[in-house]
N, C-alpha and C positions, 0 to 999 in steps of 0.2 A: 352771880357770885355773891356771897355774902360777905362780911366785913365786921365778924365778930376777933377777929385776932389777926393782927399783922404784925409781921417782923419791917422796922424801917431801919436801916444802914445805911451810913454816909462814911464817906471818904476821909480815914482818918491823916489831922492835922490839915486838913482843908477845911477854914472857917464859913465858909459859904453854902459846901455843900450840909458841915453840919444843923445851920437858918434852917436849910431849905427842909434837912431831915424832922427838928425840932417844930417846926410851923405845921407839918402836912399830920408831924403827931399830933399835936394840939387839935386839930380840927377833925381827926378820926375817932378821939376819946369823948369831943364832943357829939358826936354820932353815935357813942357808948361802944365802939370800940376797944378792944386789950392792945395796945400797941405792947411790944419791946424792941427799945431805940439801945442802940453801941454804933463806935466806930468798926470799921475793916479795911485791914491795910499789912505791911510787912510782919509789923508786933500786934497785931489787934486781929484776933479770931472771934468772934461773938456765935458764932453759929452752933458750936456743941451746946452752948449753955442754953441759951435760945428753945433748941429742939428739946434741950433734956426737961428746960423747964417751962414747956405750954403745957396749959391746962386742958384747953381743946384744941381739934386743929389748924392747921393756922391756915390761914384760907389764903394770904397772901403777900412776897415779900418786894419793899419798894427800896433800893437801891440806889441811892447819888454817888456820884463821881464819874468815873472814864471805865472804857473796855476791862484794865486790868478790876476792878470792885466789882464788874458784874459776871468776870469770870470765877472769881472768888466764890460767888452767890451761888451760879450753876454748878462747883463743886459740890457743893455742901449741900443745897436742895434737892437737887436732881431725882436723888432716889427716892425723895418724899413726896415726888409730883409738885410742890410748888411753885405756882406760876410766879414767875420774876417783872415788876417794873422795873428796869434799866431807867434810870433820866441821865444824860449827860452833864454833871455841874462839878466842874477843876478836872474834866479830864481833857483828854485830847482832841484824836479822830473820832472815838467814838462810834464804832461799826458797830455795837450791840444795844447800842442805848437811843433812849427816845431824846429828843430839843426839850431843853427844859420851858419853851415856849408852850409845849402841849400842855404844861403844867401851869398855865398864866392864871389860868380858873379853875384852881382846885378841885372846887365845892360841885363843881358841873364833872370834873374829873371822875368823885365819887358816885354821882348818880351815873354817872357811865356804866363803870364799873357793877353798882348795886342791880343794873338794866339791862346786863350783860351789851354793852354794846361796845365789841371790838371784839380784835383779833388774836389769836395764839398762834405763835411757833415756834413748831417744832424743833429741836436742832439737835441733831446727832451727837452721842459722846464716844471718848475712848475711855477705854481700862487697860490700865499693866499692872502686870506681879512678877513678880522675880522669882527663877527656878531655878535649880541647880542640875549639872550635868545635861544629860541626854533627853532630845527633844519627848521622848517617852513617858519624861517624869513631867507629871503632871499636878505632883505637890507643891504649892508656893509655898515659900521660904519669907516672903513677906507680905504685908499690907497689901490691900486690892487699892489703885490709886486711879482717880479720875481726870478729865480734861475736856474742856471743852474744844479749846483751839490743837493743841500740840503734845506731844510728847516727842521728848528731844533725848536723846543722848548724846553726850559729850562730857571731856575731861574739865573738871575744873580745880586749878591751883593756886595758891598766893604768890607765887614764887615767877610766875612764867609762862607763857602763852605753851601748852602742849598738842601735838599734832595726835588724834585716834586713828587707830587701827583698829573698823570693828565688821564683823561676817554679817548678814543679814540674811536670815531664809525666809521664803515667803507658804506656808503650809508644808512646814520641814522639806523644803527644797532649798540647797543653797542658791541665790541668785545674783548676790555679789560681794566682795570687800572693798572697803571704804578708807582709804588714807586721808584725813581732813579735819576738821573743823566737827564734825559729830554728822549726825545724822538726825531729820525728822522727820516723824510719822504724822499726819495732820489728817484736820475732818475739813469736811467744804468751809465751815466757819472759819477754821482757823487758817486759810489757803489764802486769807489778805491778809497776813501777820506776818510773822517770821517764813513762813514759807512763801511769798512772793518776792521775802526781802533774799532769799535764798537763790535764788530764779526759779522757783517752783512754779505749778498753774493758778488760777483762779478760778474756784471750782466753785458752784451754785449752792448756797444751801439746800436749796431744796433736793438736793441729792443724796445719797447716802453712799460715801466710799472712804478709801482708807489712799491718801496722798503721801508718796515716799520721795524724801526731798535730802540729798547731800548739802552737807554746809560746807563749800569751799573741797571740794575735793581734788586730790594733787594729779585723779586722770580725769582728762576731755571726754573718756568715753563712759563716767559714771552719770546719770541720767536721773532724772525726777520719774516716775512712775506712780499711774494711778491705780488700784487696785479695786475688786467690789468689797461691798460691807462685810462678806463673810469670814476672807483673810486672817490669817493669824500669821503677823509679820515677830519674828522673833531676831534678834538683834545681840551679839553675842562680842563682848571687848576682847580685843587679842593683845597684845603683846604689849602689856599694860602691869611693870614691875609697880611702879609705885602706887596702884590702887586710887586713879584718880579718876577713874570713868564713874560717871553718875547719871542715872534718870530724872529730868525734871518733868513737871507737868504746868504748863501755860507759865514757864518761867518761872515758877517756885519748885524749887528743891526738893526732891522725893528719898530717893535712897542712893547709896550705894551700889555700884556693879561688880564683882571682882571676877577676872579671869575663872572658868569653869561654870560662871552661873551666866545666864541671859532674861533675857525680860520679853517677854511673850505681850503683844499687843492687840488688841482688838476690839471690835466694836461693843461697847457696853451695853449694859443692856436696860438705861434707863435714858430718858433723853429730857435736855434744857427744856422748859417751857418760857418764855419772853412774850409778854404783853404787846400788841403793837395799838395805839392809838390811833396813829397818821392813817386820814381816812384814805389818801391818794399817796399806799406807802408802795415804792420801788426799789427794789433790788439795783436797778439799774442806774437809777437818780441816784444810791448812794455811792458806788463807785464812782461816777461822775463827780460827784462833790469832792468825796475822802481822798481822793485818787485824781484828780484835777485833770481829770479828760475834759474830751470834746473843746478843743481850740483855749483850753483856759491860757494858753501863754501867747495863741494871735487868736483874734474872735474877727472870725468871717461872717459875713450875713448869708443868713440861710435862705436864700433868693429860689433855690430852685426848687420847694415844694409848691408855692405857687404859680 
């Protein structure tokens, strides 16, 4: 990898991670280096500016804060191929991002990097656009919108918790309606997010499928279903006078849905790239940690592998 131009973002209004962003610039320009440093966060977008204004291209972008900043990152980069360093600093859980331990020795960090030595992955995204009428019309009506983890439908109002009514065909088949809380469409990534908090599955990154997950729904016999990559799950509001049904993507805010139009979802056609450093890295070790499996509330001695 080269390291003639990086994008660095840090967690805006978190003082730490912006240290950590400002310190790894400084030692990159020293390298000679083109850094451009911004915050990203609810009011802070840096990323059109960013792309509109490199000069070359940017070889690669490095990331502090939690889940929510590094899904921010795979919106915006995705379709530019940019590999993403995640580091975890003021976020949470953290399922997408590296310990900001791995970053204890910068300077060795960058000869990594310049030596290719480490890993890429891959991760699936979605796309939705919004179309009007009949599943034939294949004109969107708006913006093409990305996600890494999710795409949600549901109502939202100032006023009132609202219950949706919405159809859902899966390759213009009807295959259910939904009384509830909204409805999510998730990738394997996003299947440890809002959709496990749903009771959805926990699905493997390394997979590629399309996870359909009711939020709260008022029948027992509406179900989580997994679907393959190819899928085009279409999701249509019903009986929705006051225009409060809305699309978001990983929890920020998309568009608008109005009764006669639906939102057509499916696999996009660009995918996350995420740095991985940890040389003994597990899918399985992170569940464990994030997810506090394996006895973490009685810890048994594991006597009987010897």
């Amino acid at each position: 990898m080269q390291l003639k131009q990086v994008i660095i973002v840090h967690k805006a209004t978190n003082r730490l991670s912006q240290q950590w962003a400002e310190q790894c610039a400084a030692e990159l320009e020293a390298l000679g280096c083109e850094v451009l440093l911004g915050p990203s966060g609810p009011k802070d977008n840096p990323y059109p500016v960013f792309l509109a204004s490199a000069h070359r291209p940017i070889d690669l972008a490095i990331v502090f804060g939690g889940d929510g900043t590094a899904l921010a990152a795979a919106r915006h980069l995705a379709t530019a191929n940019i590999p993403i360093l995640a580091v975890n600093v003021g976020g949470h859980l953290g399922f997408l991002t590296e310990s900001s331990e791995e970053l204890s020795d910068s300077q060795q960090v960058w000869q990594r990097l310049l030596h290719d030595r480490f890993a890429v992955q891959q991760r699936m995204m979605l796309q939705a656009q919004v179309h009007r009428g009949h599943r034939t019309n294949l004109e969107p009506m708006s913006d093409c919108f990305l996600a890494l983890n999710e795409m949600c439908v549901k109502p939202a109002s100032p006023d009132r918790m609202i219950t949706s009514i919405l159809e859902m065909e899966i390759d213009g088949e009807v295959v259910d309606q939904y009384q509830g809380d909204g409805l999510l469409i998730s990738t394997p990534t996003g299947s440890t997010g809002y959709t496990v908090a749903s009771g959805g599955p926990i699905v493997h990154p390394g997979m590629d499928a399309l996870i359909v997950t009711p939020i709260c729904p008022l029948s027992l016999s509406s179900r989580p279903i997994v679907l393959p990559p190819g899928s085009v799950v279409s999701v249509w509001p019903l009986a929705d006078a006051d225009l409060n049904t809305k699309l978001w993507m990983d929890g920020v805010l998309s568009t608008a849905i109005w009764p006669g139009q639906r939102v057509d979802v499916r696999q996009a056609d660009c995918m996350a790239q995420f740095i991985v450093l940890r040389e003994n890295y597990s899918y399985y070790r992170t569940l464990r940690g994030k997810l506090a499996w394996a006895g973490a509330r009685i810890n048994y001695t594991n006597n009987h592998r010897n």
